[in-house]
Every structure is written in C-alpha cells, then in structure tokens.
Steps between C-alpha positions, in 0.01 A plus 500: 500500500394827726554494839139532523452206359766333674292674854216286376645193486647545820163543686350153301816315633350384840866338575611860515238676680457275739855605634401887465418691806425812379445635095453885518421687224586868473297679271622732216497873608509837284783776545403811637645777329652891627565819350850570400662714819507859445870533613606201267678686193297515153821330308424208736131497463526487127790220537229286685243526271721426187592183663154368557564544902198724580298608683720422831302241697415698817773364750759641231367834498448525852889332547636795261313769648612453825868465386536806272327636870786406648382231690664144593260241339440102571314352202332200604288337220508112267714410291519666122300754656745812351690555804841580290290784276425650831872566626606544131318788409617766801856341420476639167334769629771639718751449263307701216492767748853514620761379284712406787282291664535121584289237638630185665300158410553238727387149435521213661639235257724563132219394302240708643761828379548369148130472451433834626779651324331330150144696610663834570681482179188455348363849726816662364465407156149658464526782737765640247679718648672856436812382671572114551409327844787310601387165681724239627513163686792491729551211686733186539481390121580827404837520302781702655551677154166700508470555929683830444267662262207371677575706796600806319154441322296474788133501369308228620701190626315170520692299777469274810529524842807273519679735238362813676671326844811429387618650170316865523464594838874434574618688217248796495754750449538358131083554511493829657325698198207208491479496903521906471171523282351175636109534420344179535535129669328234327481204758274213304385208654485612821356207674842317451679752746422235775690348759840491487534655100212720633712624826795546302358716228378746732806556625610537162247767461676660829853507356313594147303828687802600658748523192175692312531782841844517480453579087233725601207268316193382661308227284156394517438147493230293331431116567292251334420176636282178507243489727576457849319595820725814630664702143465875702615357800798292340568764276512735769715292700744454199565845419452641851237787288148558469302313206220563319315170448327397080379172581159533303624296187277641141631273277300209355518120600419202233315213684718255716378206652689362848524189572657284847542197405642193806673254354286126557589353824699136395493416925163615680683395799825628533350810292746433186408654230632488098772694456430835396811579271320241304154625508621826382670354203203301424288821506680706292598204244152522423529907451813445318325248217211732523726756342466763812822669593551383830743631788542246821660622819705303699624562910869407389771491268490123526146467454518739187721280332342179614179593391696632207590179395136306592357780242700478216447115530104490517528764218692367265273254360310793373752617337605782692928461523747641794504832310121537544513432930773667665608582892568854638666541800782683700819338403399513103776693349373864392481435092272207609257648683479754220452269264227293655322851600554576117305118382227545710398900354571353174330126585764329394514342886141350562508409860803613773566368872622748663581594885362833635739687296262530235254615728575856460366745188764407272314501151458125394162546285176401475561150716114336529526273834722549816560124707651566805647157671485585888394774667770772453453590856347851502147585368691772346727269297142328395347752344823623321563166347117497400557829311755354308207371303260706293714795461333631183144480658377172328370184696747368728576243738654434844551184650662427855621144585527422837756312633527275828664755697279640799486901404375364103242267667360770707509701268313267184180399779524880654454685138362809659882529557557592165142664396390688784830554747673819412853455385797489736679774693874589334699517813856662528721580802780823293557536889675112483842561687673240239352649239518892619870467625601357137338773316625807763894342394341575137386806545819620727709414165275720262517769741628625836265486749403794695435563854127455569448413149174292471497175352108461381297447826760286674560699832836330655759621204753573706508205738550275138732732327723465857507093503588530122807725568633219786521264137778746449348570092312831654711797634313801751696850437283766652166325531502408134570127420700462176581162325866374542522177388603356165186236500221580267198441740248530193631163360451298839111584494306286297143647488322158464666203659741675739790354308633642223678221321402228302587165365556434188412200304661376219480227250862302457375249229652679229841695358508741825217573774205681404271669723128372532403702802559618861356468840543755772707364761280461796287288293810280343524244774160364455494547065860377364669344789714194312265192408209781452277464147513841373195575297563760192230581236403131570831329442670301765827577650684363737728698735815335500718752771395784678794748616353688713769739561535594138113554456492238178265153464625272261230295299441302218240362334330157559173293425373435823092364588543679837607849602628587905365710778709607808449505914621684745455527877481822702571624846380749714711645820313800662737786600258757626161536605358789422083461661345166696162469581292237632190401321309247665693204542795569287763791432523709230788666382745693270868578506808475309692172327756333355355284225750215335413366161641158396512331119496137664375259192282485204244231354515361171127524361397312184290729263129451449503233816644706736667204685811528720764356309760563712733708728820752479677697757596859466847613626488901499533737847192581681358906415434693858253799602367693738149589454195590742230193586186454680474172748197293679606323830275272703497552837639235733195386637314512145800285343503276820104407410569459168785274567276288753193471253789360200445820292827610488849257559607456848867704529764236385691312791654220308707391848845603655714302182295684251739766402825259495288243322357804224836618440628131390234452297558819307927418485437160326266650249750740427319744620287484183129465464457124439232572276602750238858541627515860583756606687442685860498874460726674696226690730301173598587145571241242265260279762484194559217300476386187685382235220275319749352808693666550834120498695426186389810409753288605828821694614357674875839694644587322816278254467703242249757505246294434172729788360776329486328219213311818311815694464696240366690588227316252211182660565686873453508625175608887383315709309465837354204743646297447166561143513442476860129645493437298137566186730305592821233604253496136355499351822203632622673775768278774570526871448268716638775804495590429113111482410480886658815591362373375121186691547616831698755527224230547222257660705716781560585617165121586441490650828810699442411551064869394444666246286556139661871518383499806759510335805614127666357323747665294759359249787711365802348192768744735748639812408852553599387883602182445676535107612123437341325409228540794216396620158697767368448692160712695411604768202724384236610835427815606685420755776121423476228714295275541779298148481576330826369846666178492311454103581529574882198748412346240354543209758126383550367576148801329372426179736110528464549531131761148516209349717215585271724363201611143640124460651304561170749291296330149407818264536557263770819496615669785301502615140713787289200713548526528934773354672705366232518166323482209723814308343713817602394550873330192658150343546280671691648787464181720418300427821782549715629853345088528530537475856799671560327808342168438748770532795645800370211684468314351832210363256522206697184481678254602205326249307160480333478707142871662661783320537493096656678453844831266369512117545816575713263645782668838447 
C-alpha cells in the first residue's frame, strides 16, 4: 500500500482526526540550479557531471565559490539538500592543487564519518586522479596498527571532535606535517555545537587555531547545519571569525504532509489523557502493515526500548519479526548501530525506534513516515526528525504525538509553534570558567603558553593561567607558563557529559560476561542502579550489582511484564548573588549554586497499563555542582496576603515538641521512607508527615496545647521528598508554589529555545536564603551557560507568558497541559497558582474581557 493511500485512509478515519490539531501539507518544490564556479578546477567539473551530480543546486555553487574565495562559510539548508558535495569539492580542490595539503573533517558522531568517508570514496574513485588522494578516518575505532601511517599520510582525515580533543591535539608534534599545510576545517552539523558540547568545541577550535599558528597554517572553516534561527551568529561565535552566510537552499523537496496529533483525553477532568507511547505505536503499526518504512523518535533510552518492545508486538501479527523493527540508541555497541544503519539502506529493517541519535544526516535511505512520540523539546529537533522522512523527494509524512507533559500540550493546541515560529537560538557560553579553565590546562600541555598570548576572545588569560599554576600542575618561568605535571588533562575533559567515564554493562548469564552496552556515569544512578530493568534491543535485563567504583553493571536476562523508572530529589543552596531587582511585588534574581542530585527510589511500572507496581530504593552517593540560577521571591507583604487569603501554606509551627517529636519518628522508622524504604541521603533528613493533617488539630501558640495530641508519634510517619508530595497530593494539600514551578519550568525552555533536560526547577514554602516563598531555576550545566542571566531579562514575559498559559487552559483544577496533573500536586491547584500569578503581576484589580479580580479578595 502507498503512503498515499495509507494518507487517505487516515483523513476518512474520524477516530483519528478528531484528535488532530493541525495537518499541514508542504507542497513539492523544484531545484534551482547554478553555473559551475569559475575557480572550481575542470577535473572536478567533469567528475560531477560523470556522476550524475550536476548542475550544482545554487546554495552549492554559491557555498564553493565563496570557499575557494577564501571565505569561512555556514551552510544552512534541509536535509539531503547536498550540503557534503559543497565542502567536498574545494577539499579536493586544494589537494589537487597542492600535494601537501590536508583538510580536517570533523563530525559529530562515528557514523556520520563512515558514511561520509563511503561518499568521498565514491568522489575519489571517479575524479581519477594522477597521483592517489589519501583519505582517512581517524578516530577511537581506529586500530593502533595503521595510526602511524595515517599521520605520515595526512590528506584528508575524517574525525571527531572528541578524537581531535584528546588524541590529536595533545600529540600534534606526531601531526606536524598535516597541521603545517592545514587547508581546510570541515565542521558538519553545526547546530549540535550547543550548550555544554557546543561551549566545549569552541574551545577546541581555540587550542585547534593555536597549534595551526604555531605550525604556521591558517585554515578556513566551513559549517553546515540544520536550520536554526542564528547559523552566522553561532558560527561566528564558534570560531571567533567572520562568516559568510548560504542559507538559500536550491535543492528540491517531495511533498510532506505534517500532522499534530493529541492523544484522546481518557479523564476530561483531571485532564488525563491516553498514553502517548501508545498512540505512537498504534500510528505507525498502521504505517508498518502499510508497508511504509517508518522511523519513530523517542525522548529516552527507556522509552526507545519500551516502545521498542510495544512495536515489535503490534507488528508481529503481520508478519514483520524482531529483525524487521529494531532500536538505535547511545549505548548500542558500534557493529550494531552499523548494522541496523546498514538494514534500513538496504530495507531489510522496516520500521526503527530510535532516540535523537538518529536524528542527524547519517544515510539511512529512503524512510517514508517520521512518528515522533513527544515533543523533542526544540522546534529545531522537530523539523530535523521530520526530515528524516522523504529524503529522496517522494511523498512523505510527519506525525507528532503529544504527550501529557505541559511544553507538548502547548505546543500540540499552539501549532503556529512549529509552522510559523522561527527555530530556536543555539546558545553557548566558550567563556564558561569550568569549561575554559579545563581546556587552558589542555592547551598549556600542547604548548607553552606565552606572555600576552591570546586565547580566542577571552580577555582575563592571565588571571586563569595564575589560579591554575596554585594546582601546582602549571609552572611560570619568565612570564611563560609551561606544563609540569605528570596528569594528562586531555583525558579528564569529556566534551559531552562532563565526565569522561562510563559504565559498563554486561551480561553474566553465560560462560564469562559479555558486554551489552554502557551508560555514561552521570547518568548511571538513575539507568542501572541494582533492581533496575535494563532495556537492550528490546530484551529485558535485570541489573543484578552495580560497582560503582569499578565502572561495571552486572545484568542478566529476564521475562518481566514491567520495566523500572528512577527518582531523585534535588537541592539548591545559593552561594552568591550576582543582580536583585524588585519587580512589582516580588524579587528577581540570579547568582551562583550548589546543586545536589540524589538517586532516592524507583517505581516498578507494568507495560501497556502503566500502573505502579511497586517500589525500590537506590543506595549510590549523591553527584554535586555549582552552576549559575535565576530566582523569584515574593515580597513579605505579597506572601503575607497570600498566606491570609489560603493561597499559599501558612509557615509551619508544629509547636515547641515538634522537633524532639520529628526526630523519634524518623529513629523508629529507621530513618527510612516508610513508603518505598529509601534510605535518608546524607545532605537532607526525609520529613515527616502528619497522617491526620496537623490543622485539623486547631493548634493557636499560647493559646492551648492541641500540639501535643497532633504530634503524637502514631499519627507521624517518615517519608521520602517524592513520597512526601505523592501523599500531600492525595490528600488534598494545596500547592500554589508547585503549580508555578510545573509551569515556569516548561515555559522557560521556549522562552530560552533550549532543551528541557537543560535546566531544573526548584520551589521552597521558605527559602533557607531569602526566608520566603521561592522558585528557583536553575542550569544543569556546571558553571552555567548563560540561561539564568537571560531569564532575569525575561522576568515579566516569562510570568505573563505562565499567566496567559494556565488562564487559557480548559481544566478545572489542574491538568499536564498548565499546572501539572492534579494527582501529583493537589486540588485546586490551578486557580490558586492562577492567583498567585494575578499577585505577581498586580493584575489584581482588572476584570471584565481582562483578567477577573480573585475569589480570595486579592
């Protein structure tokens, strides 16, 4: 069946499209077409036109032109749009000229260099020649036995910025001919350098400009990307250089329809809605049977393989085995991922789940429909996972399923999000002292640094290079600082996660231990912690042990109807402030932090159902970082009002016994949660809860003694911070602070175009810094990457933007879509956090077609 077919029966199926919010349909477009450059060389012209590859689309020719010029270039244009012809050609170009030269590729990912190395092979192979074009990937799979005539080859070297970082760059000496006639950087998929990776890798680019001076090379650069809304800009900030911009794209563009699809709502009330890992198997089952090649995204490892596993099953009655479905993700070893990319050219794989590790141009065919389960987070990440689809300019389709989480509902009944907003920002901070100081201790080991030697635009060298010598691994003779120490500060730098090591997970069911896959260690505590369901290519493991010191997970398999997801709590102690201002009735503010992370438990959750089956507790030391946040205080007299009108919780004064009475309770339960039996971390005693609520006592201080019956210790009970708010939640308790804290959280990742996993957001009743009711969000990258700055920028659009969001939602006490569910943070919660947001703003008094004046008589 054609997926045209397959487009019509979707629009007759009224079940379906009464659950769409938006079908968009992209029409087909023509290429537009240039002249061949007159500086490209004839061998090359006649190359492309024996291969069927002209004429150049006109964003290739104007690409080359300005690189053979001399130029930097940022290449911003869709998918399968020729981008890799573009840097190609003046590659080859500069080598047929000069013998000598050399061009450095740089790619994000492994798989993205093998596939480029297969199409320049095929350049090579046709351009024929008079003397051969050496051409080489170098990078952590390389073998030992042929690293010594790569780099006396030179040529063009297809690598990655991890292998640039820590096994050339430290060891250019052994690379001095290729640095000494360095032509050319190739930097593709530019709008990955964000963030953290993104701040690294222009310091890279420092360390990689100054070994090229001190060889006496200066390389031009050229970039391609996906579109985002800043490529000059960002390019320009990552290379510290002038650009010039190609973002008119010539190539042509088969038809694609869009579609948003909301999953049905199963609780009008409480705003519950059908799961939509299940909706998005359900729509591309139907693909799959259809016989369209079909690619679904998933947010998370775990999701991958849990969808993984709903897919194959829906499948398989058609026929279609586990061969024909596979997973892709980080943690697949290497000859996997090869082999899955291989199945789906070939369509020998049918359908893959895969996280956003597929996202990128590695080529995986002609794949007919893209499903994309959640929102990835960015409209960027949208429209890349859309182009996944229709690469080879047929009919194509792209379907996003929302799921219950605020920033996806938004986004499904906003979809002028996706069509009409322009893409996000790519933000980076190479200026990051963390980041900068790690990468200075690099570059000091490649080479002494000189007095008044610049390091890109960063202005305070010196004062940096001075703290680093007090670490006793930097020596100052003469102005110059020269590395002393025996450390290799290249291998403590991981580019990506901020920690270079990993855990490895192994499988002990058989003769001796086999690895199945790794996890970086940050992310461990929460993925294989012991008790965990591991998830592989859809088969179950357990994890029996995790030794965390030795970096290995210990699993084996097991048939299991459920699979496990992990908790953790998180606290915030402000250090510094850095800027306070007050804005109407509340502060805001931004400083520095010391954010603790916590493993404390993990659910048991039946598959398909989704049902808590149970509880675990995970045992593992808590991870600690500084980073930068951005804070919103009430003001004493606003929190005093609010306080007095029962929108937020009085300040707890549980009587003069309550601390000797709180501290027995919490030594007969072990000091355990009594719920799911985690055990107190070591930064933060668990609370204790009163089962019958301590109000309902009429305790007035100096007035009687009603404490004394409330804090008895049968009606005490200890739990964990997750269990704690699970039970207030239940019980009806309130949470006007948690509703803005749900809905600031999501709200500021489209404010800020960054990924949700790029910042946290905490919410205290009294802040042990400013004694008041707080919300703090804060960056989860150590040292910061600028957010919390921009937020405090963005104080009133950020809270108008929160007001406008909660007020046009259509729930009545609190859904996914606002404030958050209403079984997570209390009834009522919705027209409190409502009125908490009038107060902040000082909407009170407007009413009419504005805003009402609040049944609290604020």
């Amino acid at each position: 069946m054609s997926l045209s077919t397959v487009l019509d029966q979707l629009r007759m199926d009224q079940r379906f499209t009464a659950q769409v919010t938006a079908w968009e349909r992209l029409p087909a477009r023509p290429a537009r077409y240039a002249e061949f450059p007159a500086a490209l060389d004839g061998r090359l012209v006649e190359m492309v036109r024996r291969l069927g590859l002209s004429p150049l689309y006109t964003h290739q020719a104007q690409a080359i032109e300005a690189a053979l010029a001399g130029q930097n270039v940022a290449i911003v244009t869709g998918t399968a749009s020729g981008k890799s012809l573009a840097y190609h050609l003046p590659a080859l170009q500069f080598r047929l000229q000069d013998p000598a030269a050399s061009v450095l590729y740089l790619f994000p990912t492994r798989a993205l260099a093998q596939d480029q190395a297969a199409a320049l092979a095929r350049l090579v192979d046709a351009l024929e020649p008079e003397q051969a074009i050496p051409f080489h990937i170098y990078d952590g799979d390389t073998p030992t036995s042929r690293r010594t005539r790569i780099r006396r080859e030179g040529g063009l070297i297809l690598s990655n910025p991890d292998m640039l970082h820590v096994g050339i760059l430290p060891y250019h000496s052994r690379w001095a001919g290729f640095f000494q006639n360095l032509r050319l950087v190739v930097l593709d998929e530019l709008h990955t350098y964000r963030g953290v990776f993104g701040s690294h890798m222009a310091n890279v680019i420092r360390r990689l400009k100054r070994v090229c001076r001190f060889y006496g090379s200066a390389p031009r650069f050229i970039c391609t990307s996906a579109t985002i809304a800043n490529p000059a800009e960002h390019a320009e900030r990552l290379l510290e250089a002038p650009v010039v911009l190609v973002d008119e794209d010539g190539a042509p563009r088969g038809e694609k329809h869009l579609i948003l699809y909301n999953p049905p709502l199963v609780d009008e009330k409480l705003g519950i809605r059908r799961s939509y890992a299940l909706a998005a198997s359900d729509i591309a089952t139907r693909l799959l049977e259809a016989g369209v090649q079909t690619i679904v995204f998933a947010r998370s490892r775990l999701m991958t393989e849990v969808l993984l596993g709903y897919l194959r099953d829906e499948v398989k009655p058609a026929g279609l085995g586990p061969e024909s479905v596979r997973g892709y993700r980080g943690g697949y070893l290497p000859l996997e991922r090869r082999d899955i990319e291989r199945g789906l050219r070939e369509g020998t794989v049918q359908g893959v789940v895969a996280t956003n590790a597929l996202e990128l141009g590695v080529d995986i065919g002609a794949l007919g429909a893209a499903v994309l389960a959640g929102y990835p987070g960015t409209i960027a990440s949208t429209w890349q996972q859309f182009g996944r689809a229709g690469r080879r300019a047929e009919v194509s389709l792209g379907v996003l399923v929302a799921s219950g989480a605020p920033l996806d509902q938004y986004i499904i009944t906003h979809p002028h999000y996706v069509f009409e907003r322009p893409p996000e920002h790519a933000l980076i901070n190479p200026d990051n002292l963390v980041i900068l100081a790690d990468h200075l201790r690099c570059a000091v080991y490649e080479l002494p640094f000189e007095p008044e030697e610049p390091f890109g635009m960063f202005e305070d060298v010196g004062a940096v290079l001075a703290l680093l010598a007090e670490t006793g691994d930097l020596h100052r003779s003469n102005g110059t600082y020269h590395w002393v120490s025996s450390a290799y500060p290249a291998a403590e730098v991981n580019l990506r996660t901020g920690s270079q090591d990993t855990v490895i997970v192994q499988d002990v069911s058989g003769d001796g231990p086999e690895v199945i896959g790794e996890v970086d260690r940050p992310s461990a505590p929460l993925i294989v912690y012991e008790g965990a369901v591991y998830l592989h290519e859809g088969q179950s493991y357990l994890i029996e042990e995790l030794d965390w010191e030795r970096g290995i997970a210990q699993a084996r398999p097991a048939s299991v109807d459920y699979y496990t997801s992990a908790s953790s709590s998180v606290s915030v102690q402000i250090e510094e402030e850095y800027e306070t201002a007050q804005a109407g009735d509340c502060f805001k503010a931004h400083g520095w932090v010391l954010v603790t992370h916590q493993a404390t438990g993990y659910r048991l959750i039946r598959r398909y159902t989704h049902e808590t089956l149970g509880y675990g507790e995970i045992t593992l030391p808590p991870q600690q970082f500084e980073t930068t946040a951005y804070w919103i205080t009430l003001t004493d007299d606003l929190s005093g009002k609010l306080v007095a009108a029962d929108v937020l919780l009085r300040p707890n004064d549980y009587g003069p016994n309550w601390r000797e009475q709180r501290n027995r309770a919490r030594a007969r339960d072990g000091y355990r949660c009594t719920r799911c039996g985690a055990p107190e971390p070591p930064d933060r005693q668990h609370d204790v809860h009163h089962l019958r609520p301590f109000r309902e006592f009429g305790y007035v201080p100096g007035q009687n003694e009603a404490y004394l019956e409330a804090n008895a210790l049968e009606n005490l009970i200890t739990l964990c911070r997750r269990c704690h708010r699970a039970v207030e939640a239940a019980q009806g308790t309130r949470s006007a602070l948690s509703g803005l804290s749900n809905v600031l959280h999501n709200l500021a990742t489209l404010f800020l175009m960054c990924s949700p996993n790029d910042i946290g957001v905490v919410a205290e009743q009294r802040s042990s810094y400013t004694g008041l009711p707080t919300v703090m969000i804060y960056d989860h990258a150590p040292g910061g990457l600028g957010f919390s700055a921009r937020l405090y920028d963005l104080h009133g659009e950020l809270l108008r933007g929160a007001f406008d969001l909660v007020r046009g939602c259509g729930c009545a006490e609190g859904c996914p879509a606002c404030v958050g569910p209403v079984g997570e943070i209390g009834a009522e919660t919705k027209p409190l956090t409502l009125t908490l947001l009038r107060a902040m703003l000082g909407l009170w008094e407007e009413d009419g077609d504005g805003v009402q004046t609040s049944q609290t008589g604020l």
